[in-house]
ZALUMDO-788795 format. One line per 5 residues: number of its first residue (from 1); their letters; for each residue x, y, z of C-alpha. Coordinates in pm, 1 decimal. Example, Ala and Ser with C-alpha at 12.3 -4.5 7.8 and 13.67 -1.06 7.14 Angstrom:
# residues 2
1 = as = 1230.0:-450.0:780.0 ~ 1367.0:-106.0:714.0 .
***
This chain:
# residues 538
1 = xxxxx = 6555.4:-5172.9:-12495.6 ~ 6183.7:-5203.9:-12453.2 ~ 6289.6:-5155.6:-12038.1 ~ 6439.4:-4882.8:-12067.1 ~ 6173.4:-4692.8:-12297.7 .
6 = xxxxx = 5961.0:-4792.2:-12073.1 ~ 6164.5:-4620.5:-11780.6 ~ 6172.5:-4308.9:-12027.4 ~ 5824.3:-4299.2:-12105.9 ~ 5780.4:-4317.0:-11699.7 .
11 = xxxxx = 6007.2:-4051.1:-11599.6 ~ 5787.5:-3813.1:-11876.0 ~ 5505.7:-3896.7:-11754.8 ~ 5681.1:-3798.2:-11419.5 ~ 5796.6:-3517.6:-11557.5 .
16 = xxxxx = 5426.8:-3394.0:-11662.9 ~ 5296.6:-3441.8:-11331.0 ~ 5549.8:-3252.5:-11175.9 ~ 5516.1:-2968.8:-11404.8 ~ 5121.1:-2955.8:-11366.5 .
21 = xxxxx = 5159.3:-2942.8:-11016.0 ~ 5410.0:-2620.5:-11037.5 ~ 5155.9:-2490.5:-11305.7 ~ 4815.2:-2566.9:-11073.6 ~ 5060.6:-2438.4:-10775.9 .
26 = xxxxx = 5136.4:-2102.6:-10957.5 ~ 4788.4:-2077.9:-11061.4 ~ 4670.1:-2107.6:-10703.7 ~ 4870.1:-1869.0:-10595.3 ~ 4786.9:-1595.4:-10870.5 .
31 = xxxxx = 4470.3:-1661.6:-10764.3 ~ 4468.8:-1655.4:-10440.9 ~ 4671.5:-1325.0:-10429.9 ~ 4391.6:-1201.8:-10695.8 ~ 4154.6:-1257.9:-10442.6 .
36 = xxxxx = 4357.1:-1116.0:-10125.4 ~ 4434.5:-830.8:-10325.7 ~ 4042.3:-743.1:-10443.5 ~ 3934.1:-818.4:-10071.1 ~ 4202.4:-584.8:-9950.4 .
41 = xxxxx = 4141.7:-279.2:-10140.1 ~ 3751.6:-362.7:-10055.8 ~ 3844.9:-384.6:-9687.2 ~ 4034.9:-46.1:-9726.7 ~ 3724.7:108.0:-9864.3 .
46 = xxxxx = 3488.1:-9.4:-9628.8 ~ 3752.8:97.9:-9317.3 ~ 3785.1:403.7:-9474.0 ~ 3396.9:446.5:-9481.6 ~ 3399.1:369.7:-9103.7 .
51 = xxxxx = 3640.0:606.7:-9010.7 ~ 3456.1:877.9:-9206.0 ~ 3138.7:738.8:-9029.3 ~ 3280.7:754.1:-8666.8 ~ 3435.1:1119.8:-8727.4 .
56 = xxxxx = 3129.3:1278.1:-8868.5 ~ 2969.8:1058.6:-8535.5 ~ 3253.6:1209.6:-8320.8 ~ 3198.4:1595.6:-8462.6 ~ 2860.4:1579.5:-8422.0 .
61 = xxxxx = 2891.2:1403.3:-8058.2 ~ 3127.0:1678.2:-8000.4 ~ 2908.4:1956.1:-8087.9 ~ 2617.0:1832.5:-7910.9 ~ 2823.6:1789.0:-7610.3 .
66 = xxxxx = 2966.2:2143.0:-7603.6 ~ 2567.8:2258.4:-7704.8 ~ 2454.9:2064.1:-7339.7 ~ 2766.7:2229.7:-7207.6 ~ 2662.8:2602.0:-7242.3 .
71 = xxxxx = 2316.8:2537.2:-7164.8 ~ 2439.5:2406.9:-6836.1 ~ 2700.5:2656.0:-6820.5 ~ 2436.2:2910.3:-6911.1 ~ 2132.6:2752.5:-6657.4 .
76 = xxxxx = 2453.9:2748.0:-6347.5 ~ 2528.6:3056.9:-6374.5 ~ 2149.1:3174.3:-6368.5 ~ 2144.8:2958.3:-6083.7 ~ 2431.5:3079.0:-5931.7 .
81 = xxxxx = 2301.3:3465.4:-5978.1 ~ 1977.4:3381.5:-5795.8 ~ 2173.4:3285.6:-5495.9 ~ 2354.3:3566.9:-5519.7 ~ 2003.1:3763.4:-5524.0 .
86 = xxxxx = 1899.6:3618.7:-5255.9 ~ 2190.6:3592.8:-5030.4 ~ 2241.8:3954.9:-5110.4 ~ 1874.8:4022.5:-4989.7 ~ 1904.3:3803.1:-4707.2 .
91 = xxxxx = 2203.9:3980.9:-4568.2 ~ 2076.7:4367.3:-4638.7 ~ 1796.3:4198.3:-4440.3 ~ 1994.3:4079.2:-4121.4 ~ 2216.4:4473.3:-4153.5 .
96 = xxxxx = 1897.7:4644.5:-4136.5 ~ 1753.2:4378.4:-3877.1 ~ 2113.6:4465.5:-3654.9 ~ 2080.7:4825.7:-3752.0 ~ 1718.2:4794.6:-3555.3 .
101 = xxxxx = 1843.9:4589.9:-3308.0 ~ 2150.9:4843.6:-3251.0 ~ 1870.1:5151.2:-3266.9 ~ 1636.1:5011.3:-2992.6 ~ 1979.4:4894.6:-2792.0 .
106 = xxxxx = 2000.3:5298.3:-2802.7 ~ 1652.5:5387.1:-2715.4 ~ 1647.1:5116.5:-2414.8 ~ 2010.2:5256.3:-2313.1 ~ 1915.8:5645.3:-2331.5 .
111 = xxxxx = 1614.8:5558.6:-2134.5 ~ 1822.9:5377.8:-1870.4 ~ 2063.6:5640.1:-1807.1 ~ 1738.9:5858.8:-1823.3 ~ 1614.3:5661.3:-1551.6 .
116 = xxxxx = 1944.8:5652.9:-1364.3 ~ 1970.5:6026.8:-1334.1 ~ 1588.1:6043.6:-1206.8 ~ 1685.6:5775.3:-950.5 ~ 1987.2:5968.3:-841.3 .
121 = xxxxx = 1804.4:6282.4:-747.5 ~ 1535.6:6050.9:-570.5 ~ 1847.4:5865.1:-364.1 ~ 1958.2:6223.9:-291.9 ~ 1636.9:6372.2:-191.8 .
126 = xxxxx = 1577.6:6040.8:1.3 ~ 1870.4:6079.6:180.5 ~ 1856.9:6405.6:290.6 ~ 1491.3:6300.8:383.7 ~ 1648.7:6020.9:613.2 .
131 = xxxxx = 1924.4:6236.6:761.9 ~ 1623.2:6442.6:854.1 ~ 1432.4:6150.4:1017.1 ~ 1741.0:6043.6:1195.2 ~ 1718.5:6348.9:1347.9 .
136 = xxxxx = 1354.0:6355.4:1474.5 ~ 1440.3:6010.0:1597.8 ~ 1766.4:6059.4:1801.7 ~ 1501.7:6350.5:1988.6 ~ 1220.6:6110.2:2036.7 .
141 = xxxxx = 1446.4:5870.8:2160.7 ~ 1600.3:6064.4:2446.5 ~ 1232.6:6188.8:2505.8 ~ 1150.8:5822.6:2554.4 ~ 1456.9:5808.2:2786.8 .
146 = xxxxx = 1319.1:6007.8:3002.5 ~ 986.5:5903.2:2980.0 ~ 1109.9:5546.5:3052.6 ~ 1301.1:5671.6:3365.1 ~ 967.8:5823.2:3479.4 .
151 = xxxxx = 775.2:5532.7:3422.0 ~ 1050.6:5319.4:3643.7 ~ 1026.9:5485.1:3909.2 ~ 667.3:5511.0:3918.2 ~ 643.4:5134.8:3885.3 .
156 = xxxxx = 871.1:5106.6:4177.6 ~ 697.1:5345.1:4399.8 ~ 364.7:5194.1:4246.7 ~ 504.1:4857.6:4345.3 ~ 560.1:4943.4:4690.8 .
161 = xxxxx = 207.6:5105.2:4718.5 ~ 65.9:4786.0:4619.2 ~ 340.7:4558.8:4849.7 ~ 213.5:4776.7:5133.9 ~ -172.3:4730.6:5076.5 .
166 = xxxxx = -121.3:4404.3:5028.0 ~ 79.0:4287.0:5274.8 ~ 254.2:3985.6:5008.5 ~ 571.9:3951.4:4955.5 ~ 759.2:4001.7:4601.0 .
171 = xxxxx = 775.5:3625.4:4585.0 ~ 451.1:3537.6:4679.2 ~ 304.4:3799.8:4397.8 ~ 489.9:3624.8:4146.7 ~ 379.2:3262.0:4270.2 .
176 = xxxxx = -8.4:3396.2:4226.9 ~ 65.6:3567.4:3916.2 ~ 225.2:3200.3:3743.3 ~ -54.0:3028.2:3892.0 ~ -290.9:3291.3:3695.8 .
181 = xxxxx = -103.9:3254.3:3380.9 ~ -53.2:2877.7:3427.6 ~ -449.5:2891.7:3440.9 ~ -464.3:3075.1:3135.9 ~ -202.4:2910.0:2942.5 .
186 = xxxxx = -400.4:2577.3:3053.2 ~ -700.9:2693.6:2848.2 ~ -518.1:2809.4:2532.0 ~ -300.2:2487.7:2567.5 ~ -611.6:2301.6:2555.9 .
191 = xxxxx = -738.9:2469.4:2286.1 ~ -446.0:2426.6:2066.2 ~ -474.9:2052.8:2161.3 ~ -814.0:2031.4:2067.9 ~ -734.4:2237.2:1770.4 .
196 = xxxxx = -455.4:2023.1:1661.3 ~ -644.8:1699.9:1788.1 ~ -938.1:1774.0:1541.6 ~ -678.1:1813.6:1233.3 ~ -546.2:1478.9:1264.9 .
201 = xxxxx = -826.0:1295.4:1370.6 ~ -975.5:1485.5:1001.3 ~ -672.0:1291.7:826.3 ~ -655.6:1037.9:1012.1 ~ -1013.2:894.4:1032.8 .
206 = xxxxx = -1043.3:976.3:628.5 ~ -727.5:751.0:584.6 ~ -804.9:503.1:834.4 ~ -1146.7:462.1:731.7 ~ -1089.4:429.8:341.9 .
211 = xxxxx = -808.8:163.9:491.4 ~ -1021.9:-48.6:692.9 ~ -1360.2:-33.5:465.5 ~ -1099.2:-119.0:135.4 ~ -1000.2:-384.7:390.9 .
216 = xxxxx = -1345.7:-546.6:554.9 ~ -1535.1:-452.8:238.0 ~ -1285.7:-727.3:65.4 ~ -1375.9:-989.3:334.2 ~ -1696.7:-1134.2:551.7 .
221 = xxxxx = -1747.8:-1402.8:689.9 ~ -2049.7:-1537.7:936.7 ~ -1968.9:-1550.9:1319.9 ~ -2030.7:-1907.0:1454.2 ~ -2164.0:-1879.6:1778.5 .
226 = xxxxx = -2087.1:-2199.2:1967.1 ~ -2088.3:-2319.8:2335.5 ~ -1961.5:-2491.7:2603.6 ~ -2265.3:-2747.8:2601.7 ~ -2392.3:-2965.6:2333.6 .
231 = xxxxx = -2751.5:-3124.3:2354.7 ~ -2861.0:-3413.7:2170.4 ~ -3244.0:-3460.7:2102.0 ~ -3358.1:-3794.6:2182.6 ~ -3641.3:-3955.0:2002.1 .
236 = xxxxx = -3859.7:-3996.8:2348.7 ~ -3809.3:-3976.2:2711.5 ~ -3750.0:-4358.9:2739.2 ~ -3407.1:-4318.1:2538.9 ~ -3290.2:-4160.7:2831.3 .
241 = xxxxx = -3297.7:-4522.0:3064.4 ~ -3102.7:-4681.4:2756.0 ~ -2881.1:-4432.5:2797.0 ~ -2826.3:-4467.3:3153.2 ~ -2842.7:-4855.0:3145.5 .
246 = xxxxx = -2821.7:-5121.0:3425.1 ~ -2720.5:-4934.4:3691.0 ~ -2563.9:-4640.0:3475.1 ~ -2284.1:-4853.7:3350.7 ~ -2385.2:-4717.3:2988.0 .
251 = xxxxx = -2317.6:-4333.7:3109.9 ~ -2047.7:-4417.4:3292.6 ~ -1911.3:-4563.4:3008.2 ~ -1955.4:-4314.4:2803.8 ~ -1819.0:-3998.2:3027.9 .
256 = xxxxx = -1563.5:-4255.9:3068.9 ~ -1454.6:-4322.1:2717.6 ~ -1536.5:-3905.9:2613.7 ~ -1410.7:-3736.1:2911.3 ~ -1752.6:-3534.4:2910.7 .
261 = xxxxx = -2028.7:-3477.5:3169.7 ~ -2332.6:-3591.7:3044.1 ~ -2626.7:-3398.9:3171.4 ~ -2984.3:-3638.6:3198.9 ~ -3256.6:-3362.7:3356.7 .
266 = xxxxx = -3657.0:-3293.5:3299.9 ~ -3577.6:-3169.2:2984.4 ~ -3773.8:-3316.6:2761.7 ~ -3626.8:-3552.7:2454.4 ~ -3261.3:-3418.3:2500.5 .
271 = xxxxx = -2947.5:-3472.6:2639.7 ~ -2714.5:-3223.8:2753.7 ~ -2334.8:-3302.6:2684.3 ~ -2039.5:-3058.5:2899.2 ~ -1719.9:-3058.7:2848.8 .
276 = xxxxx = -1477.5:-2759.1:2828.6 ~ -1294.4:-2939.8:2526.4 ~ -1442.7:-2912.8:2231.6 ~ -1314.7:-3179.1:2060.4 ~ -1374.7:-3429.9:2334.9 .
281 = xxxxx = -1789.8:-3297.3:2330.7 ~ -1763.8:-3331.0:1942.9 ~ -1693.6:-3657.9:1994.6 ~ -1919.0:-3759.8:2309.6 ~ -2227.9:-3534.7:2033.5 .
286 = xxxxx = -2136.2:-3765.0:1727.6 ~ -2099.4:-4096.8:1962.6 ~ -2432.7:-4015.7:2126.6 ~ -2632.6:-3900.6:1846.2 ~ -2473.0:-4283.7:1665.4 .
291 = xxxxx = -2598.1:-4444.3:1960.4 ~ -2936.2:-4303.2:1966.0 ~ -3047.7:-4334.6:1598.4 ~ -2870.8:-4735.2:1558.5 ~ -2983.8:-4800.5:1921.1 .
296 = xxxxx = -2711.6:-5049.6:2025.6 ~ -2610.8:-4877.7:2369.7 ~ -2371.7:-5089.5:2566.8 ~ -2016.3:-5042.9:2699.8 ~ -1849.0:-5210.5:2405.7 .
301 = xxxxx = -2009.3:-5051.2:2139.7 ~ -1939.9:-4688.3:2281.8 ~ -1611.7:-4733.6:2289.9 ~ -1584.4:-4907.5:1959.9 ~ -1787.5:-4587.6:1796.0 .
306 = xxxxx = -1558.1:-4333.3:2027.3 ~ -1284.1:-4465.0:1823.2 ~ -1418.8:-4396.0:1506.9 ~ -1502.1:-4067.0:1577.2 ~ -1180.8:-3991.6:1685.8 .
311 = xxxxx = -981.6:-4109.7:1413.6 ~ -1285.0:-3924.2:1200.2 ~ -1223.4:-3605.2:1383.3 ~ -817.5:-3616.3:1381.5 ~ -917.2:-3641.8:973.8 .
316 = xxxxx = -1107.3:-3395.8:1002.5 ~ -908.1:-3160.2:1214.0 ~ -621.6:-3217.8:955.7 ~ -830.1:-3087.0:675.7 ~ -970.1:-2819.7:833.8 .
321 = xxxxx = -602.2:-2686.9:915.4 ~ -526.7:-2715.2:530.4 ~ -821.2:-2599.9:425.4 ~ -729.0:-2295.8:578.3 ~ -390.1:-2232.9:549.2 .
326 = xxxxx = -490.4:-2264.2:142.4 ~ -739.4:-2035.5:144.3 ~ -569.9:-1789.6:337.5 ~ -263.1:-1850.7:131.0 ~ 62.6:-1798.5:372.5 .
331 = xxxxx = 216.5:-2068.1:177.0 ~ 417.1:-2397.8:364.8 ~ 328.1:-2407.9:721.6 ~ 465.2:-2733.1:914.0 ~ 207.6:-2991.2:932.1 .
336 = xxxxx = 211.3:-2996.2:1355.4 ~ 104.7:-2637.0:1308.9 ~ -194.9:-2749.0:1015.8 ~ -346.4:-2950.4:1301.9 ~ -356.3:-2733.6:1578.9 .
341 = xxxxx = -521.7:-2476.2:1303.4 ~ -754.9:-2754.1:1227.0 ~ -809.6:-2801.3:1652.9 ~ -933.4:-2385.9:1637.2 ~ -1224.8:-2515.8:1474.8 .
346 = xxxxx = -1381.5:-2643.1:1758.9 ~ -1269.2:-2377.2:1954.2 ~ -1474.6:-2039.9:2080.4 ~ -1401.9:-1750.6:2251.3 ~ -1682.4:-1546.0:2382.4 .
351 = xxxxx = -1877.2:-1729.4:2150.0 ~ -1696.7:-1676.4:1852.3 ~ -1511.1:-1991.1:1662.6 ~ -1159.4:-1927.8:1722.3 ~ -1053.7:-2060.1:1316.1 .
356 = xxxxx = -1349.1:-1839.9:1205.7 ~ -1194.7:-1528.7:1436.7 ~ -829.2:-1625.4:1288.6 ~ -923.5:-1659.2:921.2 ~ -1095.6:-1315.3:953.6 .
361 = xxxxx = -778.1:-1173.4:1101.6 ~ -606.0:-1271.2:840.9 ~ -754.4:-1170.0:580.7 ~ -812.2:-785.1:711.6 ~ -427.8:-802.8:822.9 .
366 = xxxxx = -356.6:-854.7:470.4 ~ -540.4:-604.5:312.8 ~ -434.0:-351.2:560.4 ~ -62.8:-441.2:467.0 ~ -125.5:-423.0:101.1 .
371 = xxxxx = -307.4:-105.9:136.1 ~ 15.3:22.3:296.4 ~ 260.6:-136.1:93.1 ~ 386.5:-429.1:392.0 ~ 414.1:-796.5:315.2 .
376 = xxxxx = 12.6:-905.5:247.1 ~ 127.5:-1289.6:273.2 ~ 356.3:-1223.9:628.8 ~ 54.1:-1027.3:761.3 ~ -186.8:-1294.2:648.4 .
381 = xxxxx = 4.8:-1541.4:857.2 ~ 68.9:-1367.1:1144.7 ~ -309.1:-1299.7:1086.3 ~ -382.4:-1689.9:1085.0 ~ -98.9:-1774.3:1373.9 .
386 = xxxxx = -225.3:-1520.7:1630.6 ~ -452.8:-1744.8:1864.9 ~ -315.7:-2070.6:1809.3 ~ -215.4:-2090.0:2170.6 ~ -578.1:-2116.6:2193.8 .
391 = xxxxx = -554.0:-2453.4:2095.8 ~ -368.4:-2662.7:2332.4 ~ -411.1:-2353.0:2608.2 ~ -663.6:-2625.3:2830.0 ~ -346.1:-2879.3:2777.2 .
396 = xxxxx = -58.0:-2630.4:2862.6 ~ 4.8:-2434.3:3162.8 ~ 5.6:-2032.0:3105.1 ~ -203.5:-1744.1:2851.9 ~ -281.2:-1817.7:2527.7 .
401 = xxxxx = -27.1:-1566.0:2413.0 ~ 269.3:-1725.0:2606.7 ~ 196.7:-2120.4:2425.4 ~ 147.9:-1909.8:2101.8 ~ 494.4:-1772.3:2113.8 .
406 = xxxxx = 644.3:-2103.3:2267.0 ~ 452.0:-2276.4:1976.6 ~ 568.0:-1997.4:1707.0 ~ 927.9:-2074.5:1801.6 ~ 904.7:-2441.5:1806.6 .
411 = xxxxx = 788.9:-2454.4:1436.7 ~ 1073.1:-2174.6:1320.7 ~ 822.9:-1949.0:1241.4 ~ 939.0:-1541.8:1156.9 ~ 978.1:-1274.7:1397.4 .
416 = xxxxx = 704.0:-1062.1:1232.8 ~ 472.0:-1391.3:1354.1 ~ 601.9:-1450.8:1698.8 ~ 567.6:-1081.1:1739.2 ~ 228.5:-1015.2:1643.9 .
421 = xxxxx = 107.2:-1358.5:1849.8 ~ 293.1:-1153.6:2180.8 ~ 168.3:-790.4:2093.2 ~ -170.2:-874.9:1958.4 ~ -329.6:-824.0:2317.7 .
426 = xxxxx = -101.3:-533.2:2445.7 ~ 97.6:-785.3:2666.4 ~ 431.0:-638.4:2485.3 ~ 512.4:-402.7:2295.9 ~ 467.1:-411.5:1916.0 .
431 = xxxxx = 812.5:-437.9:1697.8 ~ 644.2:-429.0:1348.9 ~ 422.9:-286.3:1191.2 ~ 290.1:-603.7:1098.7 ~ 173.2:-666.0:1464.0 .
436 = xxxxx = -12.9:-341.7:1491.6 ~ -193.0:-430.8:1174.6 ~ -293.2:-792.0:1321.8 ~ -390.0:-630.0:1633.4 ~ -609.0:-389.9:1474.8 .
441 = xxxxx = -812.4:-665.8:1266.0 ~ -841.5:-867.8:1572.9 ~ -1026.8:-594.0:1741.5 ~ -1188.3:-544.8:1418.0 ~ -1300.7:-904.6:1413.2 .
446 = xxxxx = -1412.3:-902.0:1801.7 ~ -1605.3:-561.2:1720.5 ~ -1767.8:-687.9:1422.5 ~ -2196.3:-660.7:1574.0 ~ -2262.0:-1032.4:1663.8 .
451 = xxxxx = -1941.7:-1170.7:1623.5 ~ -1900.6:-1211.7:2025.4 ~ -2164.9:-1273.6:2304.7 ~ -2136.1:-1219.2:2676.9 ~ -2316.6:-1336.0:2971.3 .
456 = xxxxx = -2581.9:-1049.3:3106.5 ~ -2423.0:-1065.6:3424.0 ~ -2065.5:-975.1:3266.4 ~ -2291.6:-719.0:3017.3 ~ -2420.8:-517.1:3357.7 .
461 = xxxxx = -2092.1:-509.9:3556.5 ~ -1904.9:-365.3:3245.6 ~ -2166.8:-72.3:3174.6 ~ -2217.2:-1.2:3537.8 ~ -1827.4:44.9:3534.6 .
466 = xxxxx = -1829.5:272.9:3302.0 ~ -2086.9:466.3:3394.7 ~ -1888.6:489.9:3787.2 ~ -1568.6:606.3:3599.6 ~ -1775.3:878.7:3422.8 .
471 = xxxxx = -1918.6:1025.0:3782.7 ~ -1617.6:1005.1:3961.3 ~ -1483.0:1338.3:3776.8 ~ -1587.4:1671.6:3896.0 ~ -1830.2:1895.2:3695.2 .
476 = xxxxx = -2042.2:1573.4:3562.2 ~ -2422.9:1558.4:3599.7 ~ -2513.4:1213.1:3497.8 ~ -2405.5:956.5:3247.4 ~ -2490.1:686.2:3029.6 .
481 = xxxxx = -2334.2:390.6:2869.3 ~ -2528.1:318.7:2550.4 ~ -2521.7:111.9:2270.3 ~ -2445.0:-213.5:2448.8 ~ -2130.0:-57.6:2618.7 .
486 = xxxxx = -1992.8:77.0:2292.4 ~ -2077.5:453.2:2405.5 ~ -2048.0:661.1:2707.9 ~ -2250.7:1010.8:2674.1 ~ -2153.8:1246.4:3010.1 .
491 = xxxxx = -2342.1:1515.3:3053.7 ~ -2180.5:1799.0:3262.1 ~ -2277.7:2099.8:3482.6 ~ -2215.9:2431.5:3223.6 ~ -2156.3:2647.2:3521.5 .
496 = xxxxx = -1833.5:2409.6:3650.3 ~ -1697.6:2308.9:3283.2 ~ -1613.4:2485.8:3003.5 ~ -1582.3:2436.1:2611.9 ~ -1238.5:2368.9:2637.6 .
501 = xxxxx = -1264.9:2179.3:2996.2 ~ -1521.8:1992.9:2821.5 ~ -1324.7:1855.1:2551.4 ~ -1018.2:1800.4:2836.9 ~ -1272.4:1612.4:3040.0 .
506 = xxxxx = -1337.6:1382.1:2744.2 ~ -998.6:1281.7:2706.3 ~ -911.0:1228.1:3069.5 ~ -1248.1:971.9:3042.8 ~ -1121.0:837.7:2753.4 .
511 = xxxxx = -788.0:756.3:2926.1 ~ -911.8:607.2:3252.4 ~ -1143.0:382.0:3080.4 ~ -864.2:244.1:2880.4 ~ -644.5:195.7:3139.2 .
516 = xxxxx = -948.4:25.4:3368.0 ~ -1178.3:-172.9:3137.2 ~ -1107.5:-417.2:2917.2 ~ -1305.7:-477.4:2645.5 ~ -1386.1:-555.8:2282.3 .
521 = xxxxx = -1333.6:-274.1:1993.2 ~ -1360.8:72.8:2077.3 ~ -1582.1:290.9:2325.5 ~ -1701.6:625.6:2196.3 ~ -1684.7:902.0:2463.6 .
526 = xxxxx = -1891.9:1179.4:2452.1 ~ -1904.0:1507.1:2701.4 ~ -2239.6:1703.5:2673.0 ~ -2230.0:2049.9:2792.5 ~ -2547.8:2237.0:2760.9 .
531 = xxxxx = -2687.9:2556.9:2918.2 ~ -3091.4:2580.4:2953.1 ~ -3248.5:2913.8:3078.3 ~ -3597.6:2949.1:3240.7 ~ -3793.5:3260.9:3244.6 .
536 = xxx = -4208.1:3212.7:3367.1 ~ -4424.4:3489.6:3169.4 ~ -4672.1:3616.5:3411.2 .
***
């Protein structure tokens, strides 16, 4: 009994819970709709607010668009009517531009046809004035038909007449009349010449002239003037018995071991060494002036110090060689060919040193080439190449030219080279231009004042030849070779020679001495004609 109530009184309680859940359920939900519903009608109010809001935002957007609208409708169309001005002005302007352009197109053709119709009547008044002058000339010229006839037969009979008196035949008159004009012509021919001479030698000497001073102004060098003899002061005559030694066998060792003649005379405290080599007498000079200043002179010390020289001068030789091929700068060159450079040092040619003369070639050769656009470095070394026959030419049979072109083509050197070492002297015939440059600086060079010496003996023979060729033409008085050779003045009889023969005269000279004389650089010919009259007041 009490289990069961007590199962009742559970299932109340139960019961209450159950209810007061529905109750606090039902009450949530009234509540919660109460609140849905009051935030609901305020949400409706406030959308409603905001759609009021945005359409009074939207009118007035609206109007102020359509405001901005006609004011840019309204400031376009001003816009549009101000283009409209002025295109409208700008046209009238171009009509009454073309309307100008159309009037003077009137006015220029009214006076063209105005000036047709004036030239018509001129063309007809000319041509009746020609048809006129046509006339007078078809009577003038059978006037001068008959004239003419005249005339020929009064040159015939007049021919005759003077055939007759005379006594020369047609033929022969004609022969002296061609030698007459042959005469004549001979004079105006000469005077054209000399006309045309003196125009070019004008260009020519101005172009030549800035050529060669651009080129020689860019390069100088001193002239060495060597020998073919080398003395050797001694410190007093009594050096001269060492020298000799027991019966000479010091000397003879010494020409012996040098290949040089060695010269013992009265002269005083010196010792003349000869020898045609130069290298072998630069050795013999350095051996001898050794000797004299350690004083040890006996057989086996001269040949010890020979041998030292030599090896000294083959350095020596070597360097010279390179130093010139580098300062000329013609770039490789094979080493056989730096020594025989080297061997031009101690090498002369009327008294000039050969490397000296060479390096001087060169250098003019290549600023003559660059002054005329050529190779500078190929002209250089043809330049530096052009006499190196010159140094083996007392070891090989034949010119200095001929072992220089063997020598050229031994070492594979260019054509340009081989040419100007064949042409350089006139022996051939120049191929490049090259060549006649490197011929022209070696007469340069050899022209140079004191660059060259000559014996007085060879100094008289060459003036007194020129001086010969001079009087052996007809109409000269006397001439003179002056300036060591370098000028020839001829002064002629004015009665015999003319201006123009004169200037003939000069070049026939000119061309005999060339082709007779050889010598260094140039020779300035110059014919003298000069009438003097006399009167005696009494």
């Amino acid at each position: 009994m009490q289990v069961l109530e007590v199962l009742i009184l559970n299932a109340w309680q139960v019961l209450g819970y159950i209810i007061a859940s529905i109750l606090l359920l039902v009450l949530g939900v009234g509540l919660g709709y109460y609140i849905f519903y009051t935030q609901y009608k305020k949400a409706g109010k406030t959308a409603e607010k905001l759609i009021e809001d945005a359409n009074k935002a939207v009118e007035e957007n609206r109007k102020k668009v359509l405001i901005e609208t006609k004011q840019e409708v309204f400031k376009l169309k001003q816009e549009n009517e101000k283009e409209i001005r002025n295109l409208k002005n700008e046209v009238e302007r171009e009509i009454r531009e073309k309307r100008k352009t159309l009037a003077d197109l009137e006015n220029k053709l009214a006076q063209r046809e105005e000036r047709i119709d004036n030239r018509s009547i001129n063309l007809d008044r000319r041509e009746e004035s020609l048809n006129q002058k046509e006339e007078r000339i078809e009577q003038i010229k059978a006037e001068l038909e008959k004239q003419s006839s005249k005339l020929d037969e009064l040159i015939l009979e007049q021919n005759q007449k003077l055939l007759e008196v005379s006594g020369l035949s047609v033929e022969e008159a004609k022969q002296i009349i061609l030698e007459r004009v042959e005469e004549d012509m001979a004079l105006e021919v000469a005077a054209i010449i000399k006309e045309a001479e003196e125009k070019a030698k004008l260009e020519v000497n101005r172009k030549s002239q800035c050529l060669l001073a651009n080129a020689i102004q860019q390069y100088a060098a001193d002239a060495v003037m060597e020998k073919t003899v080398s003395v050797v002061p001694l410190p007093n005559d009594e050096m001269k018995g060492r020298i000799i030694g027991r019966e000479g066998r010091n000397i003879r060792a010494i020409e012996a071991s040098t290949g040089v003649d060695i010269i013992i005379d009265d002269t005083p405290e010196a010792v003349v060494l000869s020898c045609f080599d130069p290298i072998r007498r630069e050795i013999a000079r350095r051996t001898m002036e050794t000797l004299v200043a350690d004083g040890r002179i006996q057989p086996s010390r001269i040949e010890e110090l020979v041998e030292k020289f030599k090896k000294e001068l083959d350095t020596e030789i070597r360097e010279a060689g390179e130093k010139a091929v580098f300062e000329v700068g013609v770039g490789r060159v094979h080493p056989e060919l730096i020594k025989l450079i080297g061997r031009l040092k101690f090498r002369t040619s009327y008294g000039q040193n050969a490397l000296s003369h060479s390096i001087e070639v060169a250098f003019l050769a290549g600023k003559l080439a660059a002054e005329i656009g050529l190779s500078e470095v190929k002209a250089k070394r043809a330049g530096l190449l052009h006499d190196i026959g010159k140094a083996v030419d007392h070891e090989m049979e034949g010119s200095h030219v001929e072992i220089g072109i063997e020598l050229a083509q031994r070492f594979k050197e260019g054509p340009e080279v081989i040419d100007a070492i064949a042409s350089h002297h006139g022996d051939h015939e120049a191929k490049f231009i090259i060549s006649q440059l490197v011929a022209a600086a070696d007469t340069l060079s050899a022209a140079r004042p004191g660059a060259r010496s000559e014996s007085l003996e060879n100094y008289i023979k060459r003036l007194t030849k020129l001086e010969e060729i001079c009087n052996e033409f007809k109409g000269v008085e006397k001439s003179y070779a002056l300036q060591a050779g370098r000028e020839v003045r001829i002064i002629v009889k004015p009665d015999e020679i003319g201006d123009l023969e004169a200037h003939k005269l000069a070049r026939d000279i000119r061309q005999k001495i060339e082709d007779n004389v050889n010598y260094p650089g140039t020779i300035k010919v110059t014919v003298i004609r000069e009438t003097r009259v006399h009167e005696v007041a009494k």
